[in-house]
PAKEMAR-811295 format. One record per residue: residue in one letter; z negated, x, y negated of N, C-alpha, C, O in turn. Coordinates in steps of 0.001 Angstrom, whole numbers, plus 500000, padded with zeros to 6 digits. Each point is the difference from the previous one (the first is absolute). Layout:
REM residues N
AZXYZXYZXYZXY ...
REM end
This chain:
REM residues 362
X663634490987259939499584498862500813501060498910499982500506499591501045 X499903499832497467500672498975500166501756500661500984500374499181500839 X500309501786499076500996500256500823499642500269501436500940500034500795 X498045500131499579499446500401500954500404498555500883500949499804500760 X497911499259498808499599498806500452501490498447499875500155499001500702 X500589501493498155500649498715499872501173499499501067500488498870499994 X499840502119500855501313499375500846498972499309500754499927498778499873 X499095501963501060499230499601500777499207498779499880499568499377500970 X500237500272497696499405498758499526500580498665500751499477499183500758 X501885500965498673501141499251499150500636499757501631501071499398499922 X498582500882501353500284499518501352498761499477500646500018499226500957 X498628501353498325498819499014500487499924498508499428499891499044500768 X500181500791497685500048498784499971501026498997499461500053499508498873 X500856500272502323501282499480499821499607498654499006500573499839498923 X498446499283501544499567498808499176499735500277498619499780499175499114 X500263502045500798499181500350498146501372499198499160499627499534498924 X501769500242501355500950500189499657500537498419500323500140499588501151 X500184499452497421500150498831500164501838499817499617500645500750499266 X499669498519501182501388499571499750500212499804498547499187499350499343 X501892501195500111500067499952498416500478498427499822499424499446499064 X501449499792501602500409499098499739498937498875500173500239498904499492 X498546501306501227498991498753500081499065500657498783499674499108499216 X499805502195500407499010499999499117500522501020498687500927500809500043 X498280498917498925500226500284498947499639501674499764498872500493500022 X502325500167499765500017501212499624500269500479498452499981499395498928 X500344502321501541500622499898498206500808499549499291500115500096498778 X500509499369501987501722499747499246499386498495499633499066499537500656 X501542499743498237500009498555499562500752499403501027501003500411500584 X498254498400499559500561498780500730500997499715499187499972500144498778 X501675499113502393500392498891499169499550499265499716498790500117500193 X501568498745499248499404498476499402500077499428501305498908499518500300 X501816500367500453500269499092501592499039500727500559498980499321500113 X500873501978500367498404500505500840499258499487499613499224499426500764 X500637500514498090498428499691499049499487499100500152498785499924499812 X502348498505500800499691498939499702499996499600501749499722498824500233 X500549502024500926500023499910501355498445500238499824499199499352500674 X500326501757498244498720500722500695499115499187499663499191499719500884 X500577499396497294499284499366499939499569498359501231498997499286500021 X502400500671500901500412498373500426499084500576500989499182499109500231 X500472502164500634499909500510501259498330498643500155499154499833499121 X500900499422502327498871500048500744498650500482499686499393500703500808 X500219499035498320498230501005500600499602499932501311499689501035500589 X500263497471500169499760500331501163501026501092501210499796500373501155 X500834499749498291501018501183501079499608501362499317500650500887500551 X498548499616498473499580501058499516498739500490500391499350499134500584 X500010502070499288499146500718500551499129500561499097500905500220499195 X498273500137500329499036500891498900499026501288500770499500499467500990 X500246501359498967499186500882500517499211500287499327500087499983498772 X498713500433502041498285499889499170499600501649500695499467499742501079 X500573501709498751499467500830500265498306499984499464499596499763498862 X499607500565502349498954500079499318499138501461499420500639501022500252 X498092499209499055499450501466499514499022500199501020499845499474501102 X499503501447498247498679500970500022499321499290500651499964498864499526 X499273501307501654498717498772500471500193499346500905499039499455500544 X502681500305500097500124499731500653500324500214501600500223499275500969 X499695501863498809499970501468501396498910499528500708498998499518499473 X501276500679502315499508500138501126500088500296500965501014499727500642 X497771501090499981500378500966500916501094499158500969499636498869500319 X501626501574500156500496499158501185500869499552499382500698499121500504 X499595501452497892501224498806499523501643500942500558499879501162500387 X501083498384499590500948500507501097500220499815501027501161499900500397 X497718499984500442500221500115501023501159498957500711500906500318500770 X498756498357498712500818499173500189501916499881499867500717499093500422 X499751502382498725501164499857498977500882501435501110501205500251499993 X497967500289500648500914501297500569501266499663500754501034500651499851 X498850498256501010501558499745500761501050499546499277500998499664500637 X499022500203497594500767499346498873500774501302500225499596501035500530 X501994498596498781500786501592499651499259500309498700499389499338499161 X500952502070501044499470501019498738498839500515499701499686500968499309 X499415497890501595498309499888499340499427501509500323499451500749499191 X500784499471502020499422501506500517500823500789499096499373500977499591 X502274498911499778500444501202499303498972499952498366499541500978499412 X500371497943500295498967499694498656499006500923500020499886500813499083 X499235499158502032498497500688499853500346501381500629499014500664500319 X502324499944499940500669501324500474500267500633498452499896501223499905 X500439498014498888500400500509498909498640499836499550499604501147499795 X499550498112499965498457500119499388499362501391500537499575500898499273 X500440499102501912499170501114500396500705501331499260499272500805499420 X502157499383500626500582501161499198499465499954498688499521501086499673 X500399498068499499499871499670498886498605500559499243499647500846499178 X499764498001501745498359500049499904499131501361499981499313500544499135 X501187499917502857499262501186499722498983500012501155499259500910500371 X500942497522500219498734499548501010500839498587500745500706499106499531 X498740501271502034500207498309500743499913498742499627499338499375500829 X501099499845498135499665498886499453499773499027500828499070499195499951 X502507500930501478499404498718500934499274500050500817500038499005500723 X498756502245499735499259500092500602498637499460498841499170499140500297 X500874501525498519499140499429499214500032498784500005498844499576500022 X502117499380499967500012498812499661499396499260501363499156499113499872 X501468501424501848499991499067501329497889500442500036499087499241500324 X500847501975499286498704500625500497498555500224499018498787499817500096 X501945500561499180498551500403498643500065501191499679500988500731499931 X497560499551499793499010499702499957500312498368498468500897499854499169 X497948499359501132500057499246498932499657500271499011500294499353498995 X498789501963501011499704500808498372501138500547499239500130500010498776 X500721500468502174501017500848499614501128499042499325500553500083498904 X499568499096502021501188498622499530499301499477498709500820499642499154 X498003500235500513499634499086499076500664500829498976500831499514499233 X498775501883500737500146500490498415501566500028499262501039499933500657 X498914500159498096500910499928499344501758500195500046500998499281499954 X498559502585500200501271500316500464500319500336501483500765500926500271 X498565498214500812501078499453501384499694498687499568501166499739499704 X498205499181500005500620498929500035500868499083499044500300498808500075 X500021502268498915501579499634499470500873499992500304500913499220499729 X499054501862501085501157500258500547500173499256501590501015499677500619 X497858500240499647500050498976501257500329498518499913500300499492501080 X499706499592497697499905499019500141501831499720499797500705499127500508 X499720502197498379501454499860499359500718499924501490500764499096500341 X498814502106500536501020499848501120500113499151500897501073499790500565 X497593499450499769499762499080501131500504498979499269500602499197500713 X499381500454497838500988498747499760501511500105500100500711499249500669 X499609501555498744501934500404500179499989499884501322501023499418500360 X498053500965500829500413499751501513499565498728500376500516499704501077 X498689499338498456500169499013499933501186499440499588500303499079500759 X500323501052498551501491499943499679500729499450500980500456498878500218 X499556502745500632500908499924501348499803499353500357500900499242500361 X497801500446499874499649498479501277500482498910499612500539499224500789 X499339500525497851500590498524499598501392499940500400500420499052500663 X500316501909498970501622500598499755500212499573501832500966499260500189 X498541500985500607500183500209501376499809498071500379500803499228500525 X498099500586499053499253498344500564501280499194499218500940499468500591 X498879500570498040500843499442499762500498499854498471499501499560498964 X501943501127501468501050500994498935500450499220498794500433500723499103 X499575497990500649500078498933499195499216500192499069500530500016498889 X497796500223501171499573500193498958499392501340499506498967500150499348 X501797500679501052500199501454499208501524499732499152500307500263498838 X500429499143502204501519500177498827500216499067498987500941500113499213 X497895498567500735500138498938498643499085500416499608499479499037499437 X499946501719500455498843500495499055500454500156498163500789500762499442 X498607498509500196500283500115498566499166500954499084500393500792499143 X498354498910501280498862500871499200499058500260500557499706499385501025 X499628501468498550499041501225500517498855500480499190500286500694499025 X498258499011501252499343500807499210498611500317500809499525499147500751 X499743502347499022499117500489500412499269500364498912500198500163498796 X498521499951502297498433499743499358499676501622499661499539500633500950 X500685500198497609499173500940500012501088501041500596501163500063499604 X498150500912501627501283500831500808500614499351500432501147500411500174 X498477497927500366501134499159500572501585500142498997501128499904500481 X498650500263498527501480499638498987501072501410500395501168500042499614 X498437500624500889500385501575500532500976499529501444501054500476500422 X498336498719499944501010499662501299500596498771499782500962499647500683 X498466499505498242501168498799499400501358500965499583501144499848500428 X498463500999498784500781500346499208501266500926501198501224499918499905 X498099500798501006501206500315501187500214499273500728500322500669500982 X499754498074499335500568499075500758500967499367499074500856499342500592 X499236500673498220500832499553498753501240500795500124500976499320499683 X499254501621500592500751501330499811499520500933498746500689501019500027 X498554499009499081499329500323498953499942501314500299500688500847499430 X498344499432501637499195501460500819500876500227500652500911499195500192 X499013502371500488500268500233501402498489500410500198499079500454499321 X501228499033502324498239500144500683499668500970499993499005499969499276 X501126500924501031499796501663499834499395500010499008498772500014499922 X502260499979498874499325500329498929499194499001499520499343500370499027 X500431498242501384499341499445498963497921500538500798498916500145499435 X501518499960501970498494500533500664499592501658499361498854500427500136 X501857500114499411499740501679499532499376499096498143498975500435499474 X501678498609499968499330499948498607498582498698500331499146499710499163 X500955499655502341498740499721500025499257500816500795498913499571500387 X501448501531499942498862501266500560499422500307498333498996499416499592 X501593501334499739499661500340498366499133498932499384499011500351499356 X501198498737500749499324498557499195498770500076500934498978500202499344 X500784499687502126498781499763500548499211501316499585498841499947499588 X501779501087500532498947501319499704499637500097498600498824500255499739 X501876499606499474499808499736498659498700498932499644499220500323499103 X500616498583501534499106499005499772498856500371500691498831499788499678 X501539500698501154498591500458500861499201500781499592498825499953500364 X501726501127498612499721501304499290499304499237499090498771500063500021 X501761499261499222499840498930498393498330499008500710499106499770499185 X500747499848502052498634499435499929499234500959500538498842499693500279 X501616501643499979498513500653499966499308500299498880498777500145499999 X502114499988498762499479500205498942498707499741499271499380500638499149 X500339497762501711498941499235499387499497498891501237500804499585500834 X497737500001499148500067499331500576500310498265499835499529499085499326 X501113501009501293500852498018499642500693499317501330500138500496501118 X500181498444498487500170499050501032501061498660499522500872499873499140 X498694499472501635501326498614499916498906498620500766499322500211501006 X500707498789498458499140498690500727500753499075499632500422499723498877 X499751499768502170500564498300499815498973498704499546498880499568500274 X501905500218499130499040498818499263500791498269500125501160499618499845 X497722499762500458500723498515500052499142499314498483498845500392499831 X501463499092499629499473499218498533500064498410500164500865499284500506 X498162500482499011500394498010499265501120500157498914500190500894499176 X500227498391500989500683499527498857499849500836498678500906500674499510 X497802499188499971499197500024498498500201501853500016500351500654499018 X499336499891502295500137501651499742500880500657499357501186500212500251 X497976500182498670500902501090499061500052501458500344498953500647500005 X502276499952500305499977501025501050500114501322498944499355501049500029 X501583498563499136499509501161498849499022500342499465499581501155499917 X499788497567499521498906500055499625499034500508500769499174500680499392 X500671499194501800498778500809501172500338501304499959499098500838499989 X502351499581499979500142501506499814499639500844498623499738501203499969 X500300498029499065499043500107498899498539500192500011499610500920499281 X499850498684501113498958499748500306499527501122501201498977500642499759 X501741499611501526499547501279500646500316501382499584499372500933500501 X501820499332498368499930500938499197499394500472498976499964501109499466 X499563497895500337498252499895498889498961500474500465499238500685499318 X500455498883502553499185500334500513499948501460500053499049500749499776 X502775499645500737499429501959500451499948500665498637499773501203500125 X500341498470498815500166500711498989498443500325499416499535501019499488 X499696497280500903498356500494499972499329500927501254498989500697499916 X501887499100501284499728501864500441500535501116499543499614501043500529 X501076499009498731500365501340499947501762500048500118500662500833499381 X499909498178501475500954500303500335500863500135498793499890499264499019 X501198501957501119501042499939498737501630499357500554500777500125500946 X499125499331498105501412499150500005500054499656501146500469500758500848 X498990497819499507499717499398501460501421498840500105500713499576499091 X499317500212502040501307499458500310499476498840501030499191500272500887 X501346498390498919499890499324500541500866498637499791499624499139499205 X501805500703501723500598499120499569500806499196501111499852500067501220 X500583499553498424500483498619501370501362500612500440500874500498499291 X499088499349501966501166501610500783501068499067500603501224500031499875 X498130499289500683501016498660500921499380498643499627498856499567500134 X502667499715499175499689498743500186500567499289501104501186500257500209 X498194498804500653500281499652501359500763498656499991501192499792500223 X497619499179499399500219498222499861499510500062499024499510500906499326 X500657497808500552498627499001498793498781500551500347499834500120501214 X499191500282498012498482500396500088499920501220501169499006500072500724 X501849500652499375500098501311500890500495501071499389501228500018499906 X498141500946499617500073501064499706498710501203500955498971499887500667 X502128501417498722499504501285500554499835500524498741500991500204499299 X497336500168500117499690500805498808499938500916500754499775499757501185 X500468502074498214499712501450500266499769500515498752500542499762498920 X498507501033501413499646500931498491498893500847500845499879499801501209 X499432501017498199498657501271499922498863498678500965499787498796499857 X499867501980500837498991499038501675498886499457499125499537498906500323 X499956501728498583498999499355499114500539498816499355499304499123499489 X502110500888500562500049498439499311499823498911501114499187499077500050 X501756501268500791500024499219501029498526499564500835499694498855500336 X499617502216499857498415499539500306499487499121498808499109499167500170 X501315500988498967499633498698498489500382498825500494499116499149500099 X501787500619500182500898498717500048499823499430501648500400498905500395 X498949502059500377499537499456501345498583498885499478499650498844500240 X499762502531498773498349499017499718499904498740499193499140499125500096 X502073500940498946500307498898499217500748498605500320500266499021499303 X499942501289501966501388498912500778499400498643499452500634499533499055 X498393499833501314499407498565500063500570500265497650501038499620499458 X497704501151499862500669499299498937501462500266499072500487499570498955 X499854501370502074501826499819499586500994499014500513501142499846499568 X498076499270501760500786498853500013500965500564501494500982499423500467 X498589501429499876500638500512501483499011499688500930498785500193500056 X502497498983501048499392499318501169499691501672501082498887500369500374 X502076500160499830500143500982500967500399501430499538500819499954499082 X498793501445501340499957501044499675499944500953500767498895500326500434 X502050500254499878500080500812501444500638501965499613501055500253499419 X498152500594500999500717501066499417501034500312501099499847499645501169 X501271501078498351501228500439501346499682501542499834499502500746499157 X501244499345502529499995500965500149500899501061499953500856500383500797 X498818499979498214501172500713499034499286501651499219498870499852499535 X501590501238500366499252500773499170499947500056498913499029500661499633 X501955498699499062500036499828499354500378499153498792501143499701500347 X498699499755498568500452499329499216501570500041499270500226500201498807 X500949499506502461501097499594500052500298498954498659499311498988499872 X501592501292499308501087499113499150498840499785498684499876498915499432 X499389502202500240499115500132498764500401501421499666500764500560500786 X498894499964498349500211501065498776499149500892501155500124501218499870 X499354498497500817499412501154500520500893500260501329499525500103501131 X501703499977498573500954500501500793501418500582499231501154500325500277 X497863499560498489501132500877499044500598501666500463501069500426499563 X498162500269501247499870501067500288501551500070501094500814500923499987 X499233498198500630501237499570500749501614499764499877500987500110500728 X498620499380497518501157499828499630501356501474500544500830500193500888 X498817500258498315500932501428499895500362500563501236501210500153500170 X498168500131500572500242500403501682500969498701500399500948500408500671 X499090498394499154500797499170500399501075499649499095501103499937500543 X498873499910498684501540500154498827500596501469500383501223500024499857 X498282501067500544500971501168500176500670499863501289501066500556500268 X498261498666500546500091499663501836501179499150499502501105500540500046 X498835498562499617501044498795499459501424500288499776501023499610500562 X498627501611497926501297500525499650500976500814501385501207499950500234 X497665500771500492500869500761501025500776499616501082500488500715500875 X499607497521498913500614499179501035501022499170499502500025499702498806 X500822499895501993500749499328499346499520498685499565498779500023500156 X501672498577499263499522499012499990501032499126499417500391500282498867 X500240498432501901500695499209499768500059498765500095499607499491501050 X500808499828498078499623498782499371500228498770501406500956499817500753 X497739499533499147499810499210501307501230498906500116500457499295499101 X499908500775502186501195499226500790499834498476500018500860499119500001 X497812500810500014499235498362500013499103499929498780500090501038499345 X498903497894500030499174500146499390498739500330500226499513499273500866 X499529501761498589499294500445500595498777500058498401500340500152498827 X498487499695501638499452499300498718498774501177500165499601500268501133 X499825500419497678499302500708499384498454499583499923499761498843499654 X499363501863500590499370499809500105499079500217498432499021499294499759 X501241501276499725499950499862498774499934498979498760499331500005498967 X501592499158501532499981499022498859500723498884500962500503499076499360 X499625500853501944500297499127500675502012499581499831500669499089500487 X499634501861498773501279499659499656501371500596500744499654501101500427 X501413498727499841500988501012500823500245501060499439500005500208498787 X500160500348501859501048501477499645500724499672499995500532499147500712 X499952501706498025501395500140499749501072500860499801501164499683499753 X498297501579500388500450501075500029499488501729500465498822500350500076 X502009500276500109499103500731501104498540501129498762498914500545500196 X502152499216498481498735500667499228498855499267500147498897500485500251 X501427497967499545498569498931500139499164500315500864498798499893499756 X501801500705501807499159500208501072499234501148499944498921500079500587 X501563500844498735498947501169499434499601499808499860499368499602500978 X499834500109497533499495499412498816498748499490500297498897500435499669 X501572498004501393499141499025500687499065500862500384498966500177499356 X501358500509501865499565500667500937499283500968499964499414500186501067 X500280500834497821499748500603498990498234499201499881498896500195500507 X501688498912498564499364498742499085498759499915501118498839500325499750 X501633499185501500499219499242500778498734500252500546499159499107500112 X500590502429500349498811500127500380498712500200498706498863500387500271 X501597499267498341499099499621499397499813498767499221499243499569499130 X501841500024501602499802498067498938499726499054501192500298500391501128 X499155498393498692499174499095501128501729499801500874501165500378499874 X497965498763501027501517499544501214499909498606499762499029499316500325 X502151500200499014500245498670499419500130499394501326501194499700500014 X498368499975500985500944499626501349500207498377499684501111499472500043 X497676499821499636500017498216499405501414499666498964500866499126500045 X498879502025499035501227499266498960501438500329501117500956499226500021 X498977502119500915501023500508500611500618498563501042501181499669500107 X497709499716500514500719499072500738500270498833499290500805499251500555 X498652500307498143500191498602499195501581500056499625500660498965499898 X500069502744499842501018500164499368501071499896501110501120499495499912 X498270501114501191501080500037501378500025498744500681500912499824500808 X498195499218498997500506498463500791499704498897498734499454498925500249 X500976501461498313500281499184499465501515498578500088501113500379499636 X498804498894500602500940499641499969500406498207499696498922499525500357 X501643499668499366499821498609499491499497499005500589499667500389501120 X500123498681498767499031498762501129500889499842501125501191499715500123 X497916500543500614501355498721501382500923501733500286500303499822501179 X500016500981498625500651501345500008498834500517501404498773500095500030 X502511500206501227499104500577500960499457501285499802500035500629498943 X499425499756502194499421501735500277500232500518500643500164499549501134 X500019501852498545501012501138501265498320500021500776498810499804499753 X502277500641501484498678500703500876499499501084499583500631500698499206 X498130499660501248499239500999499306499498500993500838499039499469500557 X501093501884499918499623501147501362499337500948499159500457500706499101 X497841499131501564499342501367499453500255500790500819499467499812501094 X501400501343498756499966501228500794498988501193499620499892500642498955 X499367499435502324499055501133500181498462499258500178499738498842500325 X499523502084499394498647499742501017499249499143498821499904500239498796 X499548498560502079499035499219499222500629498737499369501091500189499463 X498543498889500515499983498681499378499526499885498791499852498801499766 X499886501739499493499552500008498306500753499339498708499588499440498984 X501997500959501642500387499780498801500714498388500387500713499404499192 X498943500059502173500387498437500586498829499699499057500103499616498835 X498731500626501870498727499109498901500287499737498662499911498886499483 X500544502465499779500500499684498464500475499110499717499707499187499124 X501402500855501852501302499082499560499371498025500538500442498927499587 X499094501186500831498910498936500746499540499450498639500450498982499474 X498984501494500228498964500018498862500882499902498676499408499499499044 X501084500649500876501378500691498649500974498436499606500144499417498926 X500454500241502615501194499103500139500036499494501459500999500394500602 X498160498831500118499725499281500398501673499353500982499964499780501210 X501171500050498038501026499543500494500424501163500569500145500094501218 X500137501082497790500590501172500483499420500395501249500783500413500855 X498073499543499398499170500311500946500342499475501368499810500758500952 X500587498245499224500832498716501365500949500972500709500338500092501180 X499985500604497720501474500531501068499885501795500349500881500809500291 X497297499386499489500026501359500150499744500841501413499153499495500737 X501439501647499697499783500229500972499532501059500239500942500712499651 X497828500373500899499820501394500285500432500944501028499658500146501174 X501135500423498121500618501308501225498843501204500250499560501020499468 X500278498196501629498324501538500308500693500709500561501060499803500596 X497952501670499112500369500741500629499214500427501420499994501178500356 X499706498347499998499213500049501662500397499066501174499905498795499767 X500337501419500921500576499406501666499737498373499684498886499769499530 X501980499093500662499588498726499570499292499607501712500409500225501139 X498481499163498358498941499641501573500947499561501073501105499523499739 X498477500634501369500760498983500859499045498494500170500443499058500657 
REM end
């Protein structure tokens, strides 16, 4: 696969590939780069926000086909895949799009072709782009717009990762709910407490733990559906305002996707992987990569440890008082991860913009 796919890649996405002299590669900076790169503008810089899982809809694409490449993109998915992705994506069915393994792979490609569109509207902020990070499978197409991936291959190890997970929640029945809290909500502690509950059914070794942290008082608990039906009935005295289950089949970034690991660390190894061109931040522990073993590892790591995305953006628009903000482009379908950042950093938020992927109204 990987000789198969890599020349062919490596002319679809010319943007994957940043100028060595504006961004930080392998080689050490001089002391004079170092001190151009720290002086650089934030406002003349760019950040990219790929988004995950959840955010697929029927019709997404449709908007992105007259971009270059976009039709060769979903020409290599379909080889890949095995199936029409951009008919799945312009048409449906919406049962079919919802599930696991097509809408991983649907959301990875319709954002990288979101890409194009930005790259096309306007080329400034694809080429000052400094940093990059995605939500979940979103980090799969951070990570090939970095130069990290080639697209090819990085959609064949998120074909493996979606089937793998999909396999891993039939196992049991479970789920994922968003939760909004007061202040006072102790979120561990409630997961304590609904693993107490299935264990007085019966359940063995019940799982229930906080998958995504979003904002302040926003989290996504997943574990075994008996906890989560706990923590629906308990909301008022756990101190949760709001409680919503997603629609999802399974309990994503908990131990009950341990089953996943291995099918995706062997997918991993069989690709190449190189150390990101820009900074590109982990979802894991919210921190950069730094090397292309790190990106294993992470990646590996990820579909069973929560999605730091809150600490992920506190670390990516940290910066001193009075110190401006790069612009900010969610590429791909949905506004989710603008709200975050809304919610998150408030300033950062002023200068953010969404690259949809559907026809802009007249």
């Amino acid at each position: 696969m990987k000789a198969a796919h890599r020349g062919k890649v490596r002319s679809l996405l010319h943007l994957s590939r940043r100028l060595t002299t504006e961004q930080p590669g392998p080689a050490e900076p001089s002391p004079g780069t170092q001190q151009r790169r720290l002086r650089k503008d934030p406002r003349g810089c760019s950040v990219l926000l790929f988004p995950g899982q959840g955010s697929q809809f029927v019709g997404m694409a449709g908007g992105l086909l007259q971009y270059p490449n976009v039709r060769d993109m979903f020409s290599v998915a379909q080889r890949i895949l095995g199936y029409d992705l951009l008919s799945l994506c312009l048409n449906g069915p919406e049962k079919d799009l919802q599930k696991t393994v097509h809408c991983q792979p649907a959301v990875f490609v319709a954002s990288l072709a979101a890409v194009e569109r930005l790259h096309h509207e306007n080329p400034k902020a694809v080429e000052s782009c400094v940093a990059a990070a995605g939500f979940s499978v979103g980090e799969f197409a951070a990570l090939v717009f970095s130069g990290a991936m080639d697209f090819a291959e990085a959609l064949y190890v998120v074909k493996v990762r979606a089937e793998a997970m999909q396999r891993a929640s039939e196992l049991v029945p479970s789920g994922m709910l968003s939760v909004i809290g007061r202040p006072q909500a102790q979120y561990k502690q409630a997961c304590l407490q609904a693993k107490e509950h299935c264990r007085s059914l019966g359940v063995q070794e019940p799982v229930c733990s906080v998958a995504n942290y979003l904002f302040p008082d926003g989290r996504v608990i997943a574990g075994h559906q008996q906890a989560l039906d706990f923590l629906q009935q308990k909301s008022r005295s756990l101190h949760f305002t709001r409680t919503k289950l997603l629609p999802v089949s399974g309990a994503f970034h908990t131990d009950l996707m341990a089953s996943a690991t291995k099918p995706l660390s062997d997918a991993l190894r069989e690709v190449e992987v190189r150390r990101p061109e820009i900074s590109v931040y982990s979802n894991v522990d919210g921190k950069r990569y730094m090397s292309e073993s790190h990106v294993r590892r992470q990646l590996a790591k990820q579909v069973v440890s929560p999605v730091k995305w809150e600490q992920t953006l506190h670390e990516m628009y940290e910066r001193t008082q009075g110190e401006s903000f790069p612009h900010t482009y969610e590429v791909g379908p949905g506004k989710q991860l603008g709200a975050t950042l809304q919610k998150c950093n408030r300033k950062a938020f002023q200068t953010y913009v969404h690259v949809d992927v559907v026809a802009n109204q007249e």
